[in-house]
N, CA and C atoms as a LAMMPS dump frame, in Angstrom:
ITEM: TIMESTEP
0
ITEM: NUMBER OF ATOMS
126
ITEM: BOX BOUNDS ff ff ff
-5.0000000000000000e+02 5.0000000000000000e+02
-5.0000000000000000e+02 5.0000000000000000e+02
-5.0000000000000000e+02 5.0000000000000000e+02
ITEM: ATOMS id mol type element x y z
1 1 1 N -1.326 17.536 -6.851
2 1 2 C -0.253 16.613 -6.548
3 1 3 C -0.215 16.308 -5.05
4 2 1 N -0.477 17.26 -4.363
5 2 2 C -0.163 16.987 -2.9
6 2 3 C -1.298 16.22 -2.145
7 3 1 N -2.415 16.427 -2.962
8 3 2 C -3.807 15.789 -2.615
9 3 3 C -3.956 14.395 -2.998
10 4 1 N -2.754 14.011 -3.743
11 4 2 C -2.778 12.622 -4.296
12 4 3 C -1.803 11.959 -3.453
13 5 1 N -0.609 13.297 -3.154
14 5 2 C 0.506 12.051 -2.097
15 5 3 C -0.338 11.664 -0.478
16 6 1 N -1.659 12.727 -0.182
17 6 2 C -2.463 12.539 1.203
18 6 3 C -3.041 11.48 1.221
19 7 1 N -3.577 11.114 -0.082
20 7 2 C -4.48 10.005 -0.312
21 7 3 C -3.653 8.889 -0.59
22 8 1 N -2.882 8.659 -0.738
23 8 2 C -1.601 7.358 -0.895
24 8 3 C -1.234 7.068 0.486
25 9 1 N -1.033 8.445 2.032
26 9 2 C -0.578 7.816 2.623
27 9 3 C -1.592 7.778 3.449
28 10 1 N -3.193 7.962 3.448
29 10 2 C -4.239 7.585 4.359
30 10 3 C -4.009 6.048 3.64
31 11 1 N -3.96 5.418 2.532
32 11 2 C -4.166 4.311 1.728
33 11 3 C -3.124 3.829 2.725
34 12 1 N -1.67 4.023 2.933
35 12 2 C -0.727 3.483 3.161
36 12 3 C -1.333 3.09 5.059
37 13 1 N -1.371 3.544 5.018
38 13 2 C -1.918 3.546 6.589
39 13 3 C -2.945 2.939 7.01
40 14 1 N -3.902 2.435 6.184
41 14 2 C -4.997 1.23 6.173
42 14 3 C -4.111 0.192 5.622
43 15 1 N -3.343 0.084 5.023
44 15 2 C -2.255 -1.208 4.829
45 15 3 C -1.912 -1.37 6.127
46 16 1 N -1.166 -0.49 6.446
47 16 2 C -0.185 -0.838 7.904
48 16 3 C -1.498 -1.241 8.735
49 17 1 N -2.454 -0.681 9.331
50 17 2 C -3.541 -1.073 9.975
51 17 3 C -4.221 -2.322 9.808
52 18 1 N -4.427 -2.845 8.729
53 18 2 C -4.7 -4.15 8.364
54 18 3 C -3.837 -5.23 8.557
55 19 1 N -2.26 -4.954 8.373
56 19 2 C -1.387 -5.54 8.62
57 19 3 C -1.343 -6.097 10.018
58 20 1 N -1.689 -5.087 10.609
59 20 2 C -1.266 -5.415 12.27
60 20 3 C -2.325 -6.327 12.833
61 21 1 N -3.735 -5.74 12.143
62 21 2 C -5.013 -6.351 12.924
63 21 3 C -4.939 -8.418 12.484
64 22 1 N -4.846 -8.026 11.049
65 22 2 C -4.311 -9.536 10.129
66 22 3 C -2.776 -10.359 10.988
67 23 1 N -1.746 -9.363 11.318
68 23 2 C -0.65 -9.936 12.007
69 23 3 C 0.107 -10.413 10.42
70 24 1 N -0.232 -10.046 9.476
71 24 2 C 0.342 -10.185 8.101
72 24 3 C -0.413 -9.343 6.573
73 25 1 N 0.447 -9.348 5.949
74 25 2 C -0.102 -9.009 4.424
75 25 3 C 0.802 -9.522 3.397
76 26 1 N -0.258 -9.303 2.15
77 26 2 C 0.011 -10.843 1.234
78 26 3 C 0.619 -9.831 0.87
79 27 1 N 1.657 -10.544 -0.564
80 27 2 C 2.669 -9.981 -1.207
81 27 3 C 1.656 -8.935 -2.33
82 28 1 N 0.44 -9.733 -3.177
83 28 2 C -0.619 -9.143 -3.527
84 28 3 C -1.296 -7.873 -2.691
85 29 1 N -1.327 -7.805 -1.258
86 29 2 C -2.236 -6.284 -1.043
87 29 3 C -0.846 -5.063 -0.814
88 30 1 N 0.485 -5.692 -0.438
89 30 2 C 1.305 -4.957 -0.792
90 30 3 C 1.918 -4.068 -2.094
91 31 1 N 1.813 -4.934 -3.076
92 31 2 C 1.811 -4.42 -4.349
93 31 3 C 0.542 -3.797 -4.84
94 32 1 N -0.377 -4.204 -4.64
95 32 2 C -1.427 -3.089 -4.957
96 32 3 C -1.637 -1.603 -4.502
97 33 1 N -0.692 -1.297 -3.503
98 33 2 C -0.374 -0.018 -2.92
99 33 3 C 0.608 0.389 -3.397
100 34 1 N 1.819 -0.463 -3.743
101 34 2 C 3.175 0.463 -4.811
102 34 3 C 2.448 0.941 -5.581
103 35 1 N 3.374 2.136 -6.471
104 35 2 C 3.38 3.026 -7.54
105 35 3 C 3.579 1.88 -8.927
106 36 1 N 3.146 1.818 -9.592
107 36 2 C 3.309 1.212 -10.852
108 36 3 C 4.71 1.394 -11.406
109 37 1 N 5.745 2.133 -11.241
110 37 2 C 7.187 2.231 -11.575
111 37 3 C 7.846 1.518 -10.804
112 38 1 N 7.339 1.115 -9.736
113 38 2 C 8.074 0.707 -8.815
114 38 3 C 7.888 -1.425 -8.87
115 39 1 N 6.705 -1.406 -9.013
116 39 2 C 6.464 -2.704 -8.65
117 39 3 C 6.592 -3.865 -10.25
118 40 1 N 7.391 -5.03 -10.173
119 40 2 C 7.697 -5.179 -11.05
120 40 3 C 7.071 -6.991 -11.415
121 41 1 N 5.942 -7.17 -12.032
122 41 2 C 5.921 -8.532 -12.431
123 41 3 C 6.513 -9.653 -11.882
124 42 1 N 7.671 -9.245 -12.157
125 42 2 C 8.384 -11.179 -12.436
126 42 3 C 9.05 -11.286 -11.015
C-alpha cells in the first residue's frame, strides 16, 4: 500500500512538473492522475 501511495506521488509530481514547464494542463492529463472514485464522467 505504501509503495503504491510513493508511486502516485512521484506520478503526481511529473504532473506538477509538466504543468509548470507546459505553463498549463489539460483537464484530460489531470484526470488521468485522479483515483477512479474520485473522478467523475459527466
Amino acid at each position: 500500500m505504501e509503495n503504491k501511495n510513493t508511486e502516485q506521488q512521484s506520478q503526481l509530481k511529473l504532473l506538477i512538473a509538466r504543468g509548470k514547464e507546459q505553463g498549463y494542463l489539460t483537464y484530460a492529463e489531470v484526470n488521468d492522475h485522479l483515483p477512479n472514485d474520485i473522478v467523475d464522467p459527466e
